[in-house]
Chimera marker file (.cmm) of the C-alpha trace (Angstrom):
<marker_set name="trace">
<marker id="1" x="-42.742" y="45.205" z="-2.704" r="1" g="1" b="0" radius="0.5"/>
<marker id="2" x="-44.403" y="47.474" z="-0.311" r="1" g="1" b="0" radius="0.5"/>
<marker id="3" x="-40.854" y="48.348" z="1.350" r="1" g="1" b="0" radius="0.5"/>
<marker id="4" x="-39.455" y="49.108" z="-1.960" r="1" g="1" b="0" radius="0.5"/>
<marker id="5" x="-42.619" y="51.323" z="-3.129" r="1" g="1" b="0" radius="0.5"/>
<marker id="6" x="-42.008" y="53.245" z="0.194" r="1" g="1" b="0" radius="0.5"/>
<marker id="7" x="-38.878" y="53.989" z="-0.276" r="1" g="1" b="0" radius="0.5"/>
<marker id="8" x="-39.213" y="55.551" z="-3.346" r="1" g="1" b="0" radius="0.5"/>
<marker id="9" x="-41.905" y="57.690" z="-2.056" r="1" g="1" b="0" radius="0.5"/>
<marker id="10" x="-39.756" y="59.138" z="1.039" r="1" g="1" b="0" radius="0.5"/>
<marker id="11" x="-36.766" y="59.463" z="-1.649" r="1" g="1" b="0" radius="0.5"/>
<marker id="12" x="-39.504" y="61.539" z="-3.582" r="1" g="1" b="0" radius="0.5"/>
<marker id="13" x="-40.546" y="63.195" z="-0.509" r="1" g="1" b="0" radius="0.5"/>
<marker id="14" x="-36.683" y="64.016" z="0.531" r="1" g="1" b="0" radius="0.5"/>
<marker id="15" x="-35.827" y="65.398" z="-3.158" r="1" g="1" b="0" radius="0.5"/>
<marker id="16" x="-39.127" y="67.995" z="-2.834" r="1" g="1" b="0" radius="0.5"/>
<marker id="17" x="-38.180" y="69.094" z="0.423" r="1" g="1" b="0" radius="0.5"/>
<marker id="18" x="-34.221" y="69.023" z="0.124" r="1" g="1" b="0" radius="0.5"/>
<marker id="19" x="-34.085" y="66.911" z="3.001" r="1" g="1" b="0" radius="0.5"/>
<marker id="20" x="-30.702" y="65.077" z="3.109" r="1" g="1" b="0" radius="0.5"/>
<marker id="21" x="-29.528" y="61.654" z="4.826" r="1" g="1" b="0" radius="0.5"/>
<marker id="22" x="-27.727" y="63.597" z="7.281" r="1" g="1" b="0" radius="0.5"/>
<marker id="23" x="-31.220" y="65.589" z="8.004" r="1" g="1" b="0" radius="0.5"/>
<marker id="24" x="-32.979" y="62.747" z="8.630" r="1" g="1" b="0" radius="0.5"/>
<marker id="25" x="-29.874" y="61.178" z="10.757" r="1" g="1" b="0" radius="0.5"/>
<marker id="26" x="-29.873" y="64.408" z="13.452" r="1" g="1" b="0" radius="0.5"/>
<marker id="27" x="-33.572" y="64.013" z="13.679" r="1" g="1" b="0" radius="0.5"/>
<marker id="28" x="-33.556" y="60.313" z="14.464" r="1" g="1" b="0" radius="0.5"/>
<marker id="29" x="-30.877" y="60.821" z="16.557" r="1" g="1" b="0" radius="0.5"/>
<marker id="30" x="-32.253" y="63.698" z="18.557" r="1" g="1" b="0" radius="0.5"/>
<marker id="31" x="-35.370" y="61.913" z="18.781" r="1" g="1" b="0" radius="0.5"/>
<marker id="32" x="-34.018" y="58.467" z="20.050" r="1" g="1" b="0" radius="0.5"/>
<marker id="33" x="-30.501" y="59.269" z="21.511" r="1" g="1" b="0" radius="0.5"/>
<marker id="34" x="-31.616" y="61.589" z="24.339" r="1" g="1" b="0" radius="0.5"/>
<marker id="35" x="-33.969" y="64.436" z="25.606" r="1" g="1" b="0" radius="0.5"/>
<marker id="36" x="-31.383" y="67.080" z="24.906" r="1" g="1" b="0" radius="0.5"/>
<marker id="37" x="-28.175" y="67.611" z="27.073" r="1" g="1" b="0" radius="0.5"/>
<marker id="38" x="-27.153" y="70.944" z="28.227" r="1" g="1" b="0" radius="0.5"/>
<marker id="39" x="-23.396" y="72.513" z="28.409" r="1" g="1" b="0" radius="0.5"/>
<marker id="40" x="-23.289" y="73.963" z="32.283" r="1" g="1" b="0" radius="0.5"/>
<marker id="41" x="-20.755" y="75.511" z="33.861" r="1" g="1" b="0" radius="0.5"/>
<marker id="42" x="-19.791" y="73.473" z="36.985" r="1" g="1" b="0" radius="0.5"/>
<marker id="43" x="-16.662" y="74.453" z="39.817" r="1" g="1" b="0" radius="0.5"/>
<marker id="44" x="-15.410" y="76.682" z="36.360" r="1" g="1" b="0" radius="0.5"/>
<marker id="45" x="-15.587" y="74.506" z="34.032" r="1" g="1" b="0" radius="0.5"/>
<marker id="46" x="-17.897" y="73.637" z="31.261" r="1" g="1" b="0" radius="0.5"/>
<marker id="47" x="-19.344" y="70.479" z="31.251" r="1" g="1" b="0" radius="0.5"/>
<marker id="48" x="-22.158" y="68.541" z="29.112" r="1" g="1" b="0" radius="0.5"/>
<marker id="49" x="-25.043" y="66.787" z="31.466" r="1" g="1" b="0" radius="0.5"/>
<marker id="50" x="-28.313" y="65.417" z="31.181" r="1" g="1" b="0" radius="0.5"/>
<marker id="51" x="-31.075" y="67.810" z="30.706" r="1" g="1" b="0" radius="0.5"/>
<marker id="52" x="-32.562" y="66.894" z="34.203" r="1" g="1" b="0" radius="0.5"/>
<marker id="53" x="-29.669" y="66.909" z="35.983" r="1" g="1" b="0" radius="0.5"/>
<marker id="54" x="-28.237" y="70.049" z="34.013" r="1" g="1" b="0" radius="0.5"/>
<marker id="55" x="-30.873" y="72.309" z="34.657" r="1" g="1" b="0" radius="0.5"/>
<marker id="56" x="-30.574" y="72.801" z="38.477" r="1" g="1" b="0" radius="0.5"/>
<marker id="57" x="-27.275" y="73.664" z="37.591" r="1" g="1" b="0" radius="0.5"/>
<marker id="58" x="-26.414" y="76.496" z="35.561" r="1" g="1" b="0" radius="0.5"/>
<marker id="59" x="-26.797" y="75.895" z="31.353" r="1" g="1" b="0" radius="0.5"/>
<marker id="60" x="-25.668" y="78.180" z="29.254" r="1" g="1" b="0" radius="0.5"/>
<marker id="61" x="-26.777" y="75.776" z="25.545" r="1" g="1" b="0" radius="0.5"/>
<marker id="62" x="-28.665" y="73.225" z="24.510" r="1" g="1" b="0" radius="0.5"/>
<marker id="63" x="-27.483" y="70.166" z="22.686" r="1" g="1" b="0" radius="0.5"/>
<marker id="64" x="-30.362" y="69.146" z="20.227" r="1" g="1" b="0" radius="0.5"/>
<marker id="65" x="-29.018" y="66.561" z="18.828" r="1" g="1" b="0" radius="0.5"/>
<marker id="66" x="-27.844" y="63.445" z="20.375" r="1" g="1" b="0" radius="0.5"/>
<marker id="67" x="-24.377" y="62.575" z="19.847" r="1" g="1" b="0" radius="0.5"/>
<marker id="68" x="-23.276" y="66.310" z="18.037" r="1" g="1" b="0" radius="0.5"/>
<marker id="69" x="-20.388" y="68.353" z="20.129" r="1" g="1" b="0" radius="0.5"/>
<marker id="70" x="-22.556" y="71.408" z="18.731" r="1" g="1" b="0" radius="0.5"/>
<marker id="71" x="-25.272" y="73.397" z="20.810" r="1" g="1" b="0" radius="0.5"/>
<marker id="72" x="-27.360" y="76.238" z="21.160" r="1" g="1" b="0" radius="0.5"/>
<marker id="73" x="-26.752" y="79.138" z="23.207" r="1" g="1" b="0" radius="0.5"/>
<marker id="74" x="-29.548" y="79.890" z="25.654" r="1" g="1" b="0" radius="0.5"/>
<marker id="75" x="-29.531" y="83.566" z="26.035" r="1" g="1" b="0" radius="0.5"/>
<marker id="76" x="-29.982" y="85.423" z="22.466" r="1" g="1" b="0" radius="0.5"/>
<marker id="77" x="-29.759" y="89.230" z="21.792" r="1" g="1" b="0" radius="0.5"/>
<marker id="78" x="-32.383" y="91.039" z="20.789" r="1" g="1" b="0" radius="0.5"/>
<marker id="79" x="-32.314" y="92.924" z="16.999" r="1" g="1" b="0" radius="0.5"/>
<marker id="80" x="-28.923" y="94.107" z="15.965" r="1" g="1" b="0" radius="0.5"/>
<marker id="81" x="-26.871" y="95.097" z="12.822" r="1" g="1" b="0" radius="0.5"/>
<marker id="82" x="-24.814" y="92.291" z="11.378" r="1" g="1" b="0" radius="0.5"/>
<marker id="83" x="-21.566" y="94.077" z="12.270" r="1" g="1" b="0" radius="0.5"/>
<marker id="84" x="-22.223" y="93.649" z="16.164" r="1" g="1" b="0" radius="0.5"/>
<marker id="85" x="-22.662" y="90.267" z="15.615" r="1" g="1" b="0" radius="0.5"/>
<marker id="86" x="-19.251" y="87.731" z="16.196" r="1" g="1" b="0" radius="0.5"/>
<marker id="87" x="-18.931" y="85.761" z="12.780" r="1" g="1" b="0" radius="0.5"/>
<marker id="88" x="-17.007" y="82.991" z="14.570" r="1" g="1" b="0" radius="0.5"/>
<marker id="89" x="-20.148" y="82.170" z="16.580" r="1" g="1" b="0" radius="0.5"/>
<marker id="90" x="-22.593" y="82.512" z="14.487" r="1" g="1" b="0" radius="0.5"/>
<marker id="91" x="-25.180" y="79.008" z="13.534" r="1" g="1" b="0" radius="0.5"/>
<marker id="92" x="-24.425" y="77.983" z="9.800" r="1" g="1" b="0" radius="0.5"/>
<marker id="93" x="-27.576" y="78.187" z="7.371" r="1" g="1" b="0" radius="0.5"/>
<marker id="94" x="-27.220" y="73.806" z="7.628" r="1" g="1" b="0" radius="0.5"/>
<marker id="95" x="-27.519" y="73.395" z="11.353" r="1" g="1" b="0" radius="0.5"/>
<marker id="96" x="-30.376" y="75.628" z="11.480" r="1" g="1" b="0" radius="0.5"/>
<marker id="97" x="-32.210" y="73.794" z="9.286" r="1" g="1" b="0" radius="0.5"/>
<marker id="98" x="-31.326" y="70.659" z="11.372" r="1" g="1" b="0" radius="0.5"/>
<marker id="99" x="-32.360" y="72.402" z="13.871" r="1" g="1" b="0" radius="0.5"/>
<marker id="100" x="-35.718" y="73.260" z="12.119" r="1" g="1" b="0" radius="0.5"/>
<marker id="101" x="-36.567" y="69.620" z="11.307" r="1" g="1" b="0" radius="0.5"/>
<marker id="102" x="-36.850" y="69.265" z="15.666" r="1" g="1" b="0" radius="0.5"/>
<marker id="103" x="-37.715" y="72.942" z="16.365" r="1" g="1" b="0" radius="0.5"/>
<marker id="104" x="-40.806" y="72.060" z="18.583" r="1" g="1" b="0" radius="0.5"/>
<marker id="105" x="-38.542" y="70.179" z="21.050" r="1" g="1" b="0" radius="0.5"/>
<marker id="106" x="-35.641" y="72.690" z="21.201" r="1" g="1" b="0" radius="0.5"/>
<marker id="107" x="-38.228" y="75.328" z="21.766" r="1" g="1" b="0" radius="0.5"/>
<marker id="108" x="-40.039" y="72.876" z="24.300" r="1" g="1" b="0" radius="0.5"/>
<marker id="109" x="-36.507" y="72.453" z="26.458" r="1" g="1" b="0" radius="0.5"/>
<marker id="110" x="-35.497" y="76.072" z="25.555" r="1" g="1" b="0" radius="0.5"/>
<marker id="111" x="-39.069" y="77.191" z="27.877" r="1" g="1" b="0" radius="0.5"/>
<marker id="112" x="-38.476" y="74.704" z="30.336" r="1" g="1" b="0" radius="0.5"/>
<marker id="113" x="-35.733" y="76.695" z="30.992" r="1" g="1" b="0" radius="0.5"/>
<marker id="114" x="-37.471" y="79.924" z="30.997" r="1" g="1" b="0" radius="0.5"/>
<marker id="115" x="-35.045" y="80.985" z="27.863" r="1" g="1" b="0" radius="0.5"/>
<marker id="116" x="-36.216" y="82.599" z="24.729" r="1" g="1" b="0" radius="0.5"/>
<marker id="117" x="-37.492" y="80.462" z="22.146" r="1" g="1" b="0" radius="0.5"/>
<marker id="118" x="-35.866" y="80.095" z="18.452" r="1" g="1" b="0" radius="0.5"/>
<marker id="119" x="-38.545" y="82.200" z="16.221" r="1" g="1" b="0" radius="0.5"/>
<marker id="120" x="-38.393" y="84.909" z="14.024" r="1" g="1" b="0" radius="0.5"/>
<marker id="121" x="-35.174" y="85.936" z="11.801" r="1" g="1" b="0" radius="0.5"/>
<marker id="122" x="-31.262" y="85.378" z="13.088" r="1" g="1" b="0" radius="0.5"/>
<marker id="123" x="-28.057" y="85.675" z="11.656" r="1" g="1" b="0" radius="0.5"/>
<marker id="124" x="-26.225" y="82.934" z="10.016" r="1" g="1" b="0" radius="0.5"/>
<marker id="125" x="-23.467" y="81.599" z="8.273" r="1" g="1" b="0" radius="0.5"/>
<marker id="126" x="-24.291" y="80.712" z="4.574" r="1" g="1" b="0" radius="0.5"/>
<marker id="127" x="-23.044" y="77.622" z="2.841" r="1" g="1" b="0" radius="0.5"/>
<marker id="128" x="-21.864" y="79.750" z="0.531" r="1" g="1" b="0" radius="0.5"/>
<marker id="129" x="-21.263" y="83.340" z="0.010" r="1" g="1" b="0" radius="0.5"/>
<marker id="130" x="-20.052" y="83.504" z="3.897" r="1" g="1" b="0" radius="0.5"/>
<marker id="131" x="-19.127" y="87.078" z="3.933" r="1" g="1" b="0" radius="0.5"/>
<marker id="132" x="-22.579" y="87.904" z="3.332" r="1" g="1" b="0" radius="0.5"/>
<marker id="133" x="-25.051" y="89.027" z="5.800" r="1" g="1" b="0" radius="0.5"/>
<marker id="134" x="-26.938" y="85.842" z="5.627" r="1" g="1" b="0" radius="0.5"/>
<marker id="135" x="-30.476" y="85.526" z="7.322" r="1" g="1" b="0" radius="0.5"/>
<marker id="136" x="-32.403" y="82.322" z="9.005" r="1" g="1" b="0" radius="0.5"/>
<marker id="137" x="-36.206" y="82.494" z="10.204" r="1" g="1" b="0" radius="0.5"/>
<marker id="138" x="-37.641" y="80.299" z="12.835" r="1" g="1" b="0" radius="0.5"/>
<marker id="139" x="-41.588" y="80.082" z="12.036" r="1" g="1" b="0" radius="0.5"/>
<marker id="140" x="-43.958" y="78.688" z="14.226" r="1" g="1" b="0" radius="0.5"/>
<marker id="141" x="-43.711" y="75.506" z="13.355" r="1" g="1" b="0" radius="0.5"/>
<marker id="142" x="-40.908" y="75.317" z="11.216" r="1" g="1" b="0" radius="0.5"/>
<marker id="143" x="-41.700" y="73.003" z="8.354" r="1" g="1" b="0" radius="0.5"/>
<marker id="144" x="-39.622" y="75.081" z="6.227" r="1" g="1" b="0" radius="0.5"/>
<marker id="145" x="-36.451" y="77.219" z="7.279" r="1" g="1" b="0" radius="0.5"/>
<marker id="146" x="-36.263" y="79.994" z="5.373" r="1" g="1" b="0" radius="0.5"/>
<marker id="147" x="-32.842" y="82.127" z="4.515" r="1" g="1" b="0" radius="0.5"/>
<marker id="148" x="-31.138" y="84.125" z="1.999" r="1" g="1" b="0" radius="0.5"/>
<marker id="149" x="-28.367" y="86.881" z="2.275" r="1" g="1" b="0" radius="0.5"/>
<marker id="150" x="-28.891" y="90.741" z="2.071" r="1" g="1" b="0" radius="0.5"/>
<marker id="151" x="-26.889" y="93.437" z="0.328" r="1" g="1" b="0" radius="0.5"/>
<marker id="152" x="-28.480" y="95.655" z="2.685" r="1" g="1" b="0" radius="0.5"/>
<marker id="153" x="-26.363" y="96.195" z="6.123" r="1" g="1" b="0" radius="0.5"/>
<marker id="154" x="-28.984" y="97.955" z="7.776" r="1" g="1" b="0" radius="0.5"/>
<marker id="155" x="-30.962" y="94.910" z="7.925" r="1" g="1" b="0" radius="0.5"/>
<marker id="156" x="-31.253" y="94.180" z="11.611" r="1" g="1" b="0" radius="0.5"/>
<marker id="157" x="-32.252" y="90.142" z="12.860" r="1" g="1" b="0" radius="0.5"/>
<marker id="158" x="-31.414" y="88.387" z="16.831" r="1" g="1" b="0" radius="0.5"/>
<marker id="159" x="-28.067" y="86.746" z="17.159" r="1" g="1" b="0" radius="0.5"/>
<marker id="160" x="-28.113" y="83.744" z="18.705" r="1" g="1" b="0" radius="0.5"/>
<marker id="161" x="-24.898" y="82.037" z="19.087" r="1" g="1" b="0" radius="0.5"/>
<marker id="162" x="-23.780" y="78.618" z="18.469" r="1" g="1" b="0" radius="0.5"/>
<marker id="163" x="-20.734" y="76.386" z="19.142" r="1" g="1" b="0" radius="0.5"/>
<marker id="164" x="-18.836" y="73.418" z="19.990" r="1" g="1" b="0" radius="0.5"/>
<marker id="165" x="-17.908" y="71.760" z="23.059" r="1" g="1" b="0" radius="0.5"/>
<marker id="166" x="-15.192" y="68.942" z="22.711" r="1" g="1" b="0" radius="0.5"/>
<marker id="167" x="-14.378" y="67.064" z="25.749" r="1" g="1" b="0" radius="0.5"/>
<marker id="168" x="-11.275" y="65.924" z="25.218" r="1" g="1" b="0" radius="0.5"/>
<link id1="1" id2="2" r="1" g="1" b="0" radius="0.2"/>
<link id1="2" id2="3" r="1" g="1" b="0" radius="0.2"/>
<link id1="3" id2="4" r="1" g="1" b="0" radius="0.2"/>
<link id1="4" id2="5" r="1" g="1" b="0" radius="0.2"/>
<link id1="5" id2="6" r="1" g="1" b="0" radius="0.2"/>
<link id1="6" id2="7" r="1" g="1" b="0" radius="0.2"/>
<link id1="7" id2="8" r="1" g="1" b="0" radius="0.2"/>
<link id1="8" id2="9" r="1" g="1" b="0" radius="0.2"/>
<link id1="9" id2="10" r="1" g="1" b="0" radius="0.2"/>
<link id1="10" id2="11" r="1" g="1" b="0" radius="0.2"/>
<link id1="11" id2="12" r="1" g="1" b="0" radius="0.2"/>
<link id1="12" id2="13" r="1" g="1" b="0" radius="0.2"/>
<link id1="13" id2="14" r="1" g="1" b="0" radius="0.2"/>
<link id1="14" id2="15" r="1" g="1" b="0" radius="0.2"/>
<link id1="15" id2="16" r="1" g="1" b="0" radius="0.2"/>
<link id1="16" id2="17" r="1" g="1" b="0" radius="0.2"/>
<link id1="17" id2="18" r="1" g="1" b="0" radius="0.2"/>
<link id1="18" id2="19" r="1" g="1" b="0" radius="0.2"/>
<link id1="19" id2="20" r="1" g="1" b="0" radius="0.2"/>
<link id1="20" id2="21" r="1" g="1" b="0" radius="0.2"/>
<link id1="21" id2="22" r="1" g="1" b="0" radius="0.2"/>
<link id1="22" id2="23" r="1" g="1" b="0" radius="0.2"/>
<link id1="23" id2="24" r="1" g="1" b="0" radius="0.2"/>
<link id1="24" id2="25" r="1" g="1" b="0" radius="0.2"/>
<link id1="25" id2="26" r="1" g="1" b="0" radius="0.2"/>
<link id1="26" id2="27" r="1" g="1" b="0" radius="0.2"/>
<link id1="27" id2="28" r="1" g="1" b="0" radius="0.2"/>
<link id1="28" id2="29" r="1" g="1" b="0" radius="0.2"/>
<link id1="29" id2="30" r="1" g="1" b="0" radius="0.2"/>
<link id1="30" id2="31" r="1" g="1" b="0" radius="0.2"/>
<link id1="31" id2="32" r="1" g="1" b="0" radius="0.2"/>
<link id1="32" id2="33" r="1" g="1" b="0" radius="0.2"/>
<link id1="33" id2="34" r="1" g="1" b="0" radius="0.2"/>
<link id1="34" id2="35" r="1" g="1" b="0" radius="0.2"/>
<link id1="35" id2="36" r="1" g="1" b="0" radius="0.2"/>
<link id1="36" id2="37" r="1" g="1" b="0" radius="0.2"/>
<link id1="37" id2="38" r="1" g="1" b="0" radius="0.2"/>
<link id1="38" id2="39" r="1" g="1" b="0" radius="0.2"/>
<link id1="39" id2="40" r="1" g="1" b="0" radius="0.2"/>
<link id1="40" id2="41" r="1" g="1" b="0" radius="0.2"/>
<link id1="41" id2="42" r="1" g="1" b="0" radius="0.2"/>
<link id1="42" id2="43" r="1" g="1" b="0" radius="0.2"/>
<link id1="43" id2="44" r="1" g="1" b="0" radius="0.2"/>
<link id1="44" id2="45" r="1" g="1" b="0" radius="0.2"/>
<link id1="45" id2="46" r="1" g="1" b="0" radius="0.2"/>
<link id1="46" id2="47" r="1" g="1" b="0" radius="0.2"/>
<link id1="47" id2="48" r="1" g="1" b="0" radius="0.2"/>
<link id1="48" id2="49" r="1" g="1" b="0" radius="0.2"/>
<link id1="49" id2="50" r="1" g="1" b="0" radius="0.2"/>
<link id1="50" id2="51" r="1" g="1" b="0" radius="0.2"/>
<link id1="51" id2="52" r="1" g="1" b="0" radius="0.2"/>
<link id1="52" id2="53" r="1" g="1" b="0" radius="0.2"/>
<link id1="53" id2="54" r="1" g="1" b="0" radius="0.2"/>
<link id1="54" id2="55" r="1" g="1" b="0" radius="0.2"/>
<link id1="55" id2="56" r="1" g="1" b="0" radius="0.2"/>
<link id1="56" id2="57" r="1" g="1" b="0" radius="0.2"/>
<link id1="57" id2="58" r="1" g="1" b="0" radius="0.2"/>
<link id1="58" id2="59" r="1" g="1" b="0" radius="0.2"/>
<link id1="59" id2="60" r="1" g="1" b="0" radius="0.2"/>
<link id1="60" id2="61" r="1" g="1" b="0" radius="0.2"/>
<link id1="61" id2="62" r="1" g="1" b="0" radius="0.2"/>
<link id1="62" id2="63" r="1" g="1" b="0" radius="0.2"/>
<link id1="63" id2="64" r="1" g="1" b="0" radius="0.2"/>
<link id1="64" id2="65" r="1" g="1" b="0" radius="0.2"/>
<link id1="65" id2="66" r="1" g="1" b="0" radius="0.2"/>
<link id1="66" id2="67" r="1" g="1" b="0" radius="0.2"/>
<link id1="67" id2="68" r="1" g="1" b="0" radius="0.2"/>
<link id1="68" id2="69" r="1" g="1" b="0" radius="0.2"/>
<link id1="69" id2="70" r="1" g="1" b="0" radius="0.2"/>
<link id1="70" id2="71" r="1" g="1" b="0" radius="0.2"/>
<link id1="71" id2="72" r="1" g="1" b="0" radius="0.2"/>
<link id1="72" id2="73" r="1" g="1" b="0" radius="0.2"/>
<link id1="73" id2="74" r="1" g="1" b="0" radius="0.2"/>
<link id1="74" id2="75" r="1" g="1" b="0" radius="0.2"/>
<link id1="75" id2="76" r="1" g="1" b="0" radius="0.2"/>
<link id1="76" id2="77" r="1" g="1" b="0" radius="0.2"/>
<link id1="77" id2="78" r="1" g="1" b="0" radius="0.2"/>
<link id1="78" id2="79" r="1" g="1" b="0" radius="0.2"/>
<link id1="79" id2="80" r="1" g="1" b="0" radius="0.2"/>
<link id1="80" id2="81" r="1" g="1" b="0" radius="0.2"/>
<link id1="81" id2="82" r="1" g="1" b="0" radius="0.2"/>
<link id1="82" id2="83" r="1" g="1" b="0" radius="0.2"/>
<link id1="83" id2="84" r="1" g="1" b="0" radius="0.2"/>
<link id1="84" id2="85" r="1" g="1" b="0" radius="0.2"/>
<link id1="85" id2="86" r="1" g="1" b="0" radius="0.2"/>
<link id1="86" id2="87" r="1" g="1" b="0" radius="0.2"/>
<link id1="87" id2="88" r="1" g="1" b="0" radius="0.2"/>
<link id1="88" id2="89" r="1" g="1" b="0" radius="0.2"/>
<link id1="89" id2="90" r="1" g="1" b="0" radius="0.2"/>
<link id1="90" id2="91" r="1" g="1" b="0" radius="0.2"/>
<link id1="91" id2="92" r="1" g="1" b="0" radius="0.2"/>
<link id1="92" id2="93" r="1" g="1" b="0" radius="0.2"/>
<link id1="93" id2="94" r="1" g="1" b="0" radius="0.2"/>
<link id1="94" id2="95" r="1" g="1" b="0" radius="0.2"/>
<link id1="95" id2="96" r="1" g="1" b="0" radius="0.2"/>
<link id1="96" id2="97" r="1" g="1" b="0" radius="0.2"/>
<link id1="97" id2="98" r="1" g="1" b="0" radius="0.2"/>
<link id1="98" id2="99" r="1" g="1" b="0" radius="0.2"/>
<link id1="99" id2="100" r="1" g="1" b="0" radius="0.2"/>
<link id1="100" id2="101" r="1" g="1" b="0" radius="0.2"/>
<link id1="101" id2="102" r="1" g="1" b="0" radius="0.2"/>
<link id1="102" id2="103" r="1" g="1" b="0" radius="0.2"/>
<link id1="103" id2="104" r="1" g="1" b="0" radius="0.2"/>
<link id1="104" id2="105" r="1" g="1" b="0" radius="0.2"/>
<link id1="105" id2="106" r="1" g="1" b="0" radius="0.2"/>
<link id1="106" id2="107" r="1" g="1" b="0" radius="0.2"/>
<link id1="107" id2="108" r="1" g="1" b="0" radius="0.2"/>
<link id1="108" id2="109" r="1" g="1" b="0" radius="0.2"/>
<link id1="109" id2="110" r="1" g="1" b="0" radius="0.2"/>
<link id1="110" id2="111" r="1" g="1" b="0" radius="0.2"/>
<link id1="111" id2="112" r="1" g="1" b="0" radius="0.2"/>
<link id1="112" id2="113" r="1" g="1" b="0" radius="0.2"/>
<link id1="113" id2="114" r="1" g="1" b="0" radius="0.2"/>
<link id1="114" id2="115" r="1" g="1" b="0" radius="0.2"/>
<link id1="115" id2="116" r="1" g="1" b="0" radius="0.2"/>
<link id1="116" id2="117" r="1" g="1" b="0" radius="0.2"/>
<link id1="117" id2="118" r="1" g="1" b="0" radius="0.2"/>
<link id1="118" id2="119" r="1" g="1" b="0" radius="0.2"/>
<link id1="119" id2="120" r="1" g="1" b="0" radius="0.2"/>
<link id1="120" id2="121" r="1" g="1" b="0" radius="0.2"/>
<link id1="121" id2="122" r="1" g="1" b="0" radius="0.2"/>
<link id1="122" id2="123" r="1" g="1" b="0" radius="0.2"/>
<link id1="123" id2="124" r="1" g="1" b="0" radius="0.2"/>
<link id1="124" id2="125" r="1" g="1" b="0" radius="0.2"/>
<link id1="125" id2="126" r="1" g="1" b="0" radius="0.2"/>
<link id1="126" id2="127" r="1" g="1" b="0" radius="0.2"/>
<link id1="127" id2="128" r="1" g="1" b="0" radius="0.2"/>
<link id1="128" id2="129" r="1" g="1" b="0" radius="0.2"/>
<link id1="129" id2="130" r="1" g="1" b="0" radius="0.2"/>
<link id1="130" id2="131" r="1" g="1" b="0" radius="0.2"/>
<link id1="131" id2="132" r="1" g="1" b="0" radius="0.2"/>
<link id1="132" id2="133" r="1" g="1" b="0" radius="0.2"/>
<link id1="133" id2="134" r="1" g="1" b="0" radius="0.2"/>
<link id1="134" id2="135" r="1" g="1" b="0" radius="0.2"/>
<link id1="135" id2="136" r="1" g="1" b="0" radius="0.2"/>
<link id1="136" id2="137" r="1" g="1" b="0" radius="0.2"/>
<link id1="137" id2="138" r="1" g="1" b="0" radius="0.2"/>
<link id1="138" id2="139" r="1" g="1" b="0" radius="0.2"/>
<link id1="139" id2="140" r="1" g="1" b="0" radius="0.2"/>
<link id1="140" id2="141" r="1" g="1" b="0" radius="0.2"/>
<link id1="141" id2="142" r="1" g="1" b="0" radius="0.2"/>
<link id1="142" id2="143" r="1" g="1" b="0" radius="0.2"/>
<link id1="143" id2="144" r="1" g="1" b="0" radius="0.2"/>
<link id1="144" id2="145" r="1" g="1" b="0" radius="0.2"/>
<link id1="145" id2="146" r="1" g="1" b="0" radius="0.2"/>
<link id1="146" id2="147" r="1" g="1" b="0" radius="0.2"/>
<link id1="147" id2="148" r="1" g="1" b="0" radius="0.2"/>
<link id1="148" id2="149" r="1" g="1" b="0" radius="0.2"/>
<link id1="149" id2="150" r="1" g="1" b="0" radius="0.2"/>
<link id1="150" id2="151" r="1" g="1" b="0" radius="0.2"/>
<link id1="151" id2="152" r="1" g="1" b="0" radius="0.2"/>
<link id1="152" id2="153" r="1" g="1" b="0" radius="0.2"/>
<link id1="153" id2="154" r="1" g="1" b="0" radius="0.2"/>
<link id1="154" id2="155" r="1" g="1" b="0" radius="0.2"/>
<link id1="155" id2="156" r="1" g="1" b="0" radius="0.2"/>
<link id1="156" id2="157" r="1" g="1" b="0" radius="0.2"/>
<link id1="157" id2="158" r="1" g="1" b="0" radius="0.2"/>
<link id1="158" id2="159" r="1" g="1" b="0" radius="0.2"/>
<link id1="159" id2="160" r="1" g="1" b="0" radius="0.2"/>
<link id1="160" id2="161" r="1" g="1" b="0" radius="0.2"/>
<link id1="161" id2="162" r="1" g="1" b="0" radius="0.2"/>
<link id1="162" id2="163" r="1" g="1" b="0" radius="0.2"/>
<link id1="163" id2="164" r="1" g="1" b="0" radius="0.2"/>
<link id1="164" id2="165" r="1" g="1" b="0" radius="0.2"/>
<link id1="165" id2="166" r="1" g="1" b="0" radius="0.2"/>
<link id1="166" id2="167" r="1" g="1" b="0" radius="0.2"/>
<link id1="167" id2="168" r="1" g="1" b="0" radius="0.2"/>
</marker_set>
């Protein structure tokens, strides 16, 4: 009985804090997979390594979660307008908040690598509404990620870029 009483608490505690199955999967996974890979550019070509062994070499993003072809650029720019952002590279609003649920070890790895740290407010991709200049902040710890969209252009934020690397 205790398993089932458990379960409906964390479904209770999920529901609150709009914490899906796939949430909790990238956490779990980032947690128990691996201690981040990194996407380095080796002979000319990109390649995905170990952190330790990637390091030395020279990283350009951070993979926070395990077995996900997506990753974090290291270098960020600093306060911009939305329009000199590229909207193809942007983070979406949902992998920032995966990010979020870890953001203490992504910002651990991204020092490590004396790279700037994921806080304050960047531009996103919303789930909906895309067009929109859509805003994500990073607090200090991120329980919570916050966004929303703005009508006003001449709202700056960073841009921090985000993509996929497929092997194959």
């Amino acid at each position: 009985m205790k398993k089932l009483e458990a379960l409906k608490k964390i479904s209770e505690l999920m529901k609150e804090n709009e914490i899906s199955v796939a949430n909790i999967k990238n956490f779990v996974e980032a947690k128990e997979c691996h201690d981040y890979d990194l996407l380095c550019v080796c002979n000319g070509k990109k390649v995905r390594l170990p952190f330790d062994k990637g390091k030395k070499l020279n990283p350009i993003g951070l993979f926070p979660f395990g077995d996900s072809f997506s990753y974090i650029e290291l270098d960020e720019l600093p306060e911009a307008l939305r329009e000199h952002a590229d909207p193809d590279r942007l983070p979406e609003v949902g992998f920032c908040e995966d990010v979020c649920l870890d953001i203490k070890g992504v910002n651990s790895h991204l020092q490590n690598l004396g790279k700037p740290i994921l806080q304050g407010e960047y531009f996103a991709i919303g789930k909906f509404l895309q067009e929109h200049n859509w805003i994500v902040k990073f607090d200090n710890p991120c329980t919570e990620l916050s966004s929303d969209y703005y009508d006003d252009v001449s709202k700056k934020a960073k841009i921090r870029y985000c993509g996929k690397f497929l092997p194959f």
